[in-house]
N, CA, C and O atoms as a DFTB+ gen file, in Angstrom:
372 C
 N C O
     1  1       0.824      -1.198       0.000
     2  2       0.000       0.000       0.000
     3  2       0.870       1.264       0.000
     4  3       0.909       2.060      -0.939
     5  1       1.479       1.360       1.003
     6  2       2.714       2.383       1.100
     7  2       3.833       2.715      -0.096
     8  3       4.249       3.817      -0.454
     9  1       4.150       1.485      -0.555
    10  2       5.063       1.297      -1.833
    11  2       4.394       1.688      -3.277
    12  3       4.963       1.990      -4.326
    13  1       2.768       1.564      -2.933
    14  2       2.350       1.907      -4.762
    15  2       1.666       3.480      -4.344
    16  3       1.394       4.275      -5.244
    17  1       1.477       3.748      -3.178
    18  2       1.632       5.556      -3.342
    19  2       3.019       6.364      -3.266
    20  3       3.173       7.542      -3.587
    21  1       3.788       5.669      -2.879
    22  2       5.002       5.962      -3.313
    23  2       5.647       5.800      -4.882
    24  3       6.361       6.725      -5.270
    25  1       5.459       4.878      -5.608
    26  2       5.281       4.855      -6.998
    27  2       4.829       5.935      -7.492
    28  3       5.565       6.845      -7.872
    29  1       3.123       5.975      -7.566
    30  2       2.677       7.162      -7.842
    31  2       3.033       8.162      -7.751
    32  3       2.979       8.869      -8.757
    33  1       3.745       8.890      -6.097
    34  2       3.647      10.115      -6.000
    35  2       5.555      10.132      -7.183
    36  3       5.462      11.099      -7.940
    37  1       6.474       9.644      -7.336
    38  2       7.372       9.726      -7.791
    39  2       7.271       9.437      -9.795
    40  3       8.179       9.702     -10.582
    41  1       6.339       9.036     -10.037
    42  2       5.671       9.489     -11.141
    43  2       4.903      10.671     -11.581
    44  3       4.705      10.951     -12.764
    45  1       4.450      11.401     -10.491
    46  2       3.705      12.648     -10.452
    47  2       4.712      13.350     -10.463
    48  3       4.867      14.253     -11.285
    49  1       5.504      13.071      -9.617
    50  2       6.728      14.473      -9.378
    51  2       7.728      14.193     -10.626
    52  3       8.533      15.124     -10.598
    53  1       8.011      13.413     -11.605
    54  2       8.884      13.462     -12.475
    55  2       7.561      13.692     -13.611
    56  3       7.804      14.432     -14.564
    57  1       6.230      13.093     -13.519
    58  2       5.395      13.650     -15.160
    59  2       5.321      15.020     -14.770
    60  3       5.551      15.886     -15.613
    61  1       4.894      15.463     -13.054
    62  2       4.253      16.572     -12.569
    63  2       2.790      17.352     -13.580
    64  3       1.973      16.634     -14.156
    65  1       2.742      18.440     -13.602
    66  2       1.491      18.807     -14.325
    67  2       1.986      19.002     -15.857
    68  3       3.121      18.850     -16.310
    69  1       0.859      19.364     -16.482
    70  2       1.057      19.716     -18.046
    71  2       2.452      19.183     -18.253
    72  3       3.155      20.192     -18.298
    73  1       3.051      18.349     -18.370
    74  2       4.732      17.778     -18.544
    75  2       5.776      18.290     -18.410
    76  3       6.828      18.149     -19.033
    77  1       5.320      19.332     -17.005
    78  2       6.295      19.530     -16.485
    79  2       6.576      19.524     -14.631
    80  3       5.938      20.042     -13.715
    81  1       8.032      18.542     -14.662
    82  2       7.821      18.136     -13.519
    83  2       7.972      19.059     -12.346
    84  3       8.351      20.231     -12.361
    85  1       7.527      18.158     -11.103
    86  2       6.865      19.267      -9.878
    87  2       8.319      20.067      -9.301
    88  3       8.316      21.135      -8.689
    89  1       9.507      19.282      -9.654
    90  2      10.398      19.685      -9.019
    91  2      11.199      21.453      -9.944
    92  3      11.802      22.493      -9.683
    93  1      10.643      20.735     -10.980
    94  2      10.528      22.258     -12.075
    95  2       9.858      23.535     -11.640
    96  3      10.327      24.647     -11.399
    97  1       8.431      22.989     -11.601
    98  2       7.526      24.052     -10.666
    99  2       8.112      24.051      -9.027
   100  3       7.672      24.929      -8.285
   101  1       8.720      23.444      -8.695
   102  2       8.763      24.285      -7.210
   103  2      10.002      25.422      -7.386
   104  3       9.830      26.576      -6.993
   105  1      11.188      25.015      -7.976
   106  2      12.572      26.198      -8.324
   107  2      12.025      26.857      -8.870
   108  3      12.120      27.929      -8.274
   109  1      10.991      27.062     -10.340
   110  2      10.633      28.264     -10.638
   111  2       9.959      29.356      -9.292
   112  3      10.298      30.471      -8.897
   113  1       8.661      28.212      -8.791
   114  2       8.435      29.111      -7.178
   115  2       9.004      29.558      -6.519
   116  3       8.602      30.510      -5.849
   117  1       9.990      29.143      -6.444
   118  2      11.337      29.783      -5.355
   119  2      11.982      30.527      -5.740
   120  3      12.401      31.157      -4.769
   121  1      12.505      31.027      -6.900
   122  2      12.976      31.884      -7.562
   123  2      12.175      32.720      -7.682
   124  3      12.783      33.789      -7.655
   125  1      11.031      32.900      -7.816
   126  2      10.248      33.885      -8.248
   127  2      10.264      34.767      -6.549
   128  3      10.746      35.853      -6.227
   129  1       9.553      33.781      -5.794
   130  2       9.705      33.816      -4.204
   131  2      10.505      34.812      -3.913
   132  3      10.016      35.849      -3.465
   133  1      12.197      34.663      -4.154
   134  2      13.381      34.799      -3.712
   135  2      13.387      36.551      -4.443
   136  3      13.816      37.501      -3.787
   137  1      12.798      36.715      -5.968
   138  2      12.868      37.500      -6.387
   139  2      11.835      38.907      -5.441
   140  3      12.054      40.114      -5.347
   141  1      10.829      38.129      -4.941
   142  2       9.662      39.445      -4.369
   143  2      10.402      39.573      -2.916
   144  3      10.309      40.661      -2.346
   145  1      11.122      38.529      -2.296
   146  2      11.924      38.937      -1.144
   147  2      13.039      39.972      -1.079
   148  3      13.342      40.752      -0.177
   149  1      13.671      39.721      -2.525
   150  2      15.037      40.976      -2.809
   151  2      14.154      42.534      -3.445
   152  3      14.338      43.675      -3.022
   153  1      13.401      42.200      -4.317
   154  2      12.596      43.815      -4.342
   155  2      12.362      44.190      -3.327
   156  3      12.573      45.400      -3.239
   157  1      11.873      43.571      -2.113
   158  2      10.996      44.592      -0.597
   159  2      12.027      44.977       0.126
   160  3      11.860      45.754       1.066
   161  1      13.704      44.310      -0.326
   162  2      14.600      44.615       0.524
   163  2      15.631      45.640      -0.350
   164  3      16.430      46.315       0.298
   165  1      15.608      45.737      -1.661
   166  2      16.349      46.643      -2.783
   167  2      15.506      47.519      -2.320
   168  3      15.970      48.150      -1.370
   169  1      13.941      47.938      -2.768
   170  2      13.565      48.978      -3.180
   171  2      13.417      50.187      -1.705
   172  3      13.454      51.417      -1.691
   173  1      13.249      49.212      -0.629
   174  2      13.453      49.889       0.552
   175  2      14.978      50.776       0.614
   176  3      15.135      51.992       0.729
   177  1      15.792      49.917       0.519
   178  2      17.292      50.667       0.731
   179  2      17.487      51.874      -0.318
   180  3      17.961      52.992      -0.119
   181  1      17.003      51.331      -1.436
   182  2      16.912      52.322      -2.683
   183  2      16.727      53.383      -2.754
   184  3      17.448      54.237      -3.269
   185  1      14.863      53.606      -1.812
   186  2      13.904      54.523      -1.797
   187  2      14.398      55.538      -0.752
   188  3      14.538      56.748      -0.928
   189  1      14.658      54.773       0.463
   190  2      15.353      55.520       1.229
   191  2      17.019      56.591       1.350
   192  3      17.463      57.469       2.090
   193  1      17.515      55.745      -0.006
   194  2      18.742      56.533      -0.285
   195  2      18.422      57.724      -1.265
   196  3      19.275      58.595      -1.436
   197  1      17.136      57.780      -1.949
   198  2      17.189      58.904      -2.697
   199  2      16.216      59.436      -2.299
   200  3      16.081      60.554      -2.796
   201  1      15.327      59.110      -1.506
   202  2      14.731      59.802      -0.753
   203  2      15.418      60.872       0.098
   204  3      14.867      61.968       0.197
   205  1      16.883      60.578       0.882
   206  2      17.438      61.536       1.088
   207  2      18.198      62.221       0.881
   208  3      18.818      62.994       1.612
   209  1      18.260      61.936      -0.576
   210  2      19.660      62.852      -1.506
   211  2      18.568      64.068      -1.986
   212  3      18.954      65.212      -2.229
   213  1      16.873      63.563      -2.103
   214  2      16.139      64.112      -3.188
   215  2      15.920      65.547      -1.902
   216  3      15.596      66.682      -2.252
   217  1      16.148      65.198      -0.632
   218  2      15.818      65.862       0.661
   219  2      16.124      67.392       0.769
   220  3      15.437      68.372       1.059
   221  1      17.944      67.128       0.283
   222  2      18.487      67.886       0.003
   223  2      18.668      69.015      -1.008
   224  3      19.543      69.875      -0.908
   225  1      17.671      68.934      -2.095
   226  2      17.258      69.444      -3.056
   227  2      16.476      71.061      -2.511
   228  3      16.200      71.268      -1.329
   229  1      16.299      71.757      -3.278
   230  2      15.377      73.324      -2.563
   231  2      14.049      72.684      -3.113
   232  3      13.059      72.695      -2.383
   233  1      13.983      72.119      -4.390
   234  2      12.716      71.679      -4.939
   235  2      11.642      70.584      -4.345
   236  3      12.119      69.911      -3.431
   237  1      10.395      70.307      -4.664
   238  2       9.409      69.201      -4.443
   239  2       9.549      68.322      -5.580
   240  3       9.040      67.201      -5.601
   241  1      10.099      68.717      -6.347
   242  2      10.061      67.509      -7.827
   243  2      10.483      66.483      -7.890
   244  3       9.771      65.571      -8.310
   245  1      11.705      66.271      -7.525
   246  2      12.282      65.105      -7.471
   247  2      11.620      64.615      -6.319
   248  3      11.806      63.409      -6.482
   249  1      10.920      64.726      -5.175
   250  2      10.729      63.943      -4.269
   251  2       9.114      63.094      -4.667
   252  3       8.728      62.025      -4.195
   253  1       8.309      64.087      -5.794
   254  2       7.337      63.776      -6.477
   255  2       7.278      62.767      -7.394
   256  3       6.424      61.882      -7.431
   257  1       8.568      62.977      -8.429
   258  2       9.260      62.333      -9.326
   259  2       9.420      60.525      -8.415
   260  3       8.946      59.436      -8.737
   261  1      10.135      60.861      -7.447
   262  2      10.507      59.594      -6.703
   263  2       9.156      58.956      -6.360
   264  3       9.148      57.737      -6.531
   265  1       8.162      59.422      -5.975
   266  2       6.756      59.067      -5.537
   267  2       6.144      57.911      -6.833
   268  3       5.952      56.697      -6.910
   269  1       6.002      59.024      -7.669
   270  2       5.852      58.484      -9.251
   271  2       6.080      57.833      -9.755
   272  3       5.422      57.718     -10.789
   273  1       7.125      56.891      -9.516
   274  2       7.914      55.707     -10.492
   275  2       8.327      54.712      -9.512
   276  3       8.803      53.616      -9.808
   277  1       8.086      55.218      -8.123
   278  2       8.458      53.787      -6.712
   279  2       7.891      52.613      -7.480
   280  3       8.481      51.771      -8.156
   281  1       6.330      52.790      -7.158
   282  2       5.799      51.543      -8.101
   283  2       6.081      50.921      -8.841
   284  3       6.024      49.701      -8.693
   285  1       6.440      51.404      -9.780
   286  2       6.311      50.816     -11.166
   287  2       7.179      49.934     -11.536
   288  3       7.094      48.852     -12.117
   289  1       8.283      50.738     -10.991
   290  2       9.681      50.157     -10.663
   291  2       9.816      48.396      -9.658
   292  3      10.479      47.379      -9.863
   293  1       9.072      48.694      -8.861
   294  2       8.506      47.345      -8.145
   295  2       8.054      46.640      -8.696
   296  3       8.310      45.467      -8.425
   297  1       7.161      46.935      -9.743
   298  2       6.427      45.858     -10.590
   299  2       7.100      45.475     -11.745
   300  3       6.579      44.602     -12.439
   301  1       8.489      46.115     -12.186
   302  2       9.236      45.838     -13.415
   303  2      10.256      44.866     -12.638
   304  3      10.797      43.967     -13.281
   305  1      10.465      44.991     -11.587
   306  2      11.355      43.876     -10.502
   307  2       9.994      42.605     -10.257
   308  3      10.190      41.957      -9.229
   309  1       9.096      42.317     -10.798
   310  2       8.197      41.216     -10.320
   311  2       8.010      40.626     -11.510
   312  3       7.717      39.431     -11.470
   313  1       8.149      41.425     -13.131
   314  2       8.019      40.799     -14.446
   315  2       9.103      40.038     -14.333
   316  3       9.128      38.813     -14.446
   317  1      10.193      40.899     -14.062
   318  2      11.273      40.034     -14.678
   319  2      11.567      38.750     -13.771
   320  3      11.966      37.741     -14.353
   321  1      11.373      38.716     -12.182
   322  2      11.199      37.537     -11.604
   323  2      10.172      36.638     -12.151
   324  3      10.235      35.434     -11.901
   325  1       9.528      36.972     -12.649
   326  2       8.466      36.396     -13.201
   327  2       9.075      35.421     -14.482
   328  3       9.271      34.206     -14.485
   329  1       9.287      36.396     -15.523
   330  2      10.141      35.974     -16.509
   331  2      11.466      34.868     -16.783
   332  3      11.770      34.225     -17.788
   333  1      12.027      34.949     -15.569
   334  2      13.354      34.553     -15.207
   335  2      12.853      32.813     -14.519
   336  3      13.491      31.796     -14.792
   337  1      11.533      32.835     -13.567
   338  2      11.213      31.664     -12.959
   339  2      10.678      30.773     -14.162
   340  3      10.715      29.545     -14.244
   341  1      10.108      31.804     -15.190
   342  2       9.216      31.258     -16.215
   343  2      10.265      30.276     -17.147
   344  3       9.846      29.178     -17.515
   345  1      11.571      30.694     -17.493
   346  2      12.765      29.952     -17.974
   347  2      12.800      28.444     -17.330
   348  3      12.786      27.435     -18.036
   349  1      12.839      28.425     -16.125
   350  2      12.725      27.102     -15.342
   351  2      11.418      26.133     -15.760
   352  3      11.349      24.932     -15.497
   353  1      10.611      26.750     -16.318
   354  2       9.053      25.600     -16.595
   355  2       8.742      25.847     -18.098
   356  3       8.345      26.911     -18.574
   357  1       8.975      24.752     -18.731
   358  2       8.207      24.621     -19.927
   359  2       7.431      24.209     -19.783
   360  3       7.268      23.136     -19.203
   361  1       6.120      25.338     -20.556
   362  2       4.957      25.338     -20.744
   363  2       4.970      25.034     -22.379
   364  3       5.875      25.468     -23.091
   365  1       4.041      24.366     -22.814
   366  2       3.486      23.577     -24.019
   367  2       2.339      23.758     -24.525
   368  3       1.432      23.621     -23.704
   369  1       1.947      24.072     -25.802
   370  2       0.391      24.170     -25.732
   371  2      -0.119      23.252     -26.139
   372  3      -1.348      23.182     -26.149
């Protein structure tokens, strides 16, 4: 009993889904993972370093400017984790 769900589950994890195996899909997960853990810890150090260079400025622009593109910038750090995990799993149609 023990030995033929063990079969199984080691057939699942090498067919895994759509033909690609589970151990494929979990490194892409983790990479991707690994990627939203280093953006919350880049964009913090980032934000905060030009946040206080922008400080020093007489103007509001650049600190507006910085407001303006935080985002986006976060979400161009989540494509490309995205992109990069996506290398690890072939998908098939």
């Amino acid at each position: 009993m023990l030995q033929d769900f063990w079969q199984e589950f080691l057939i699942v994890w090498h067919i895994g889904i759509l033909d690609t195996s589970l151990g494929d899909i979990f490194l892409a997960l983790t990479i991707f993972l690994i990627f939203l853990f280093a953006r919350r810890i880049v964009f913090r150090f980032l934000s905060h370093v030009f946040k206080q260079l922008a400080k020093r400025t007489q103007t509001d622009m650049d600190d507006r400017l910085l407001d303006t593109i935080e985002r986006p910038l976060e979400f161009t750090f989540v494509i490309i984790g995205l992109y990069i995990s996506g290398q690890f799993v072939s998908l098939s149609p």
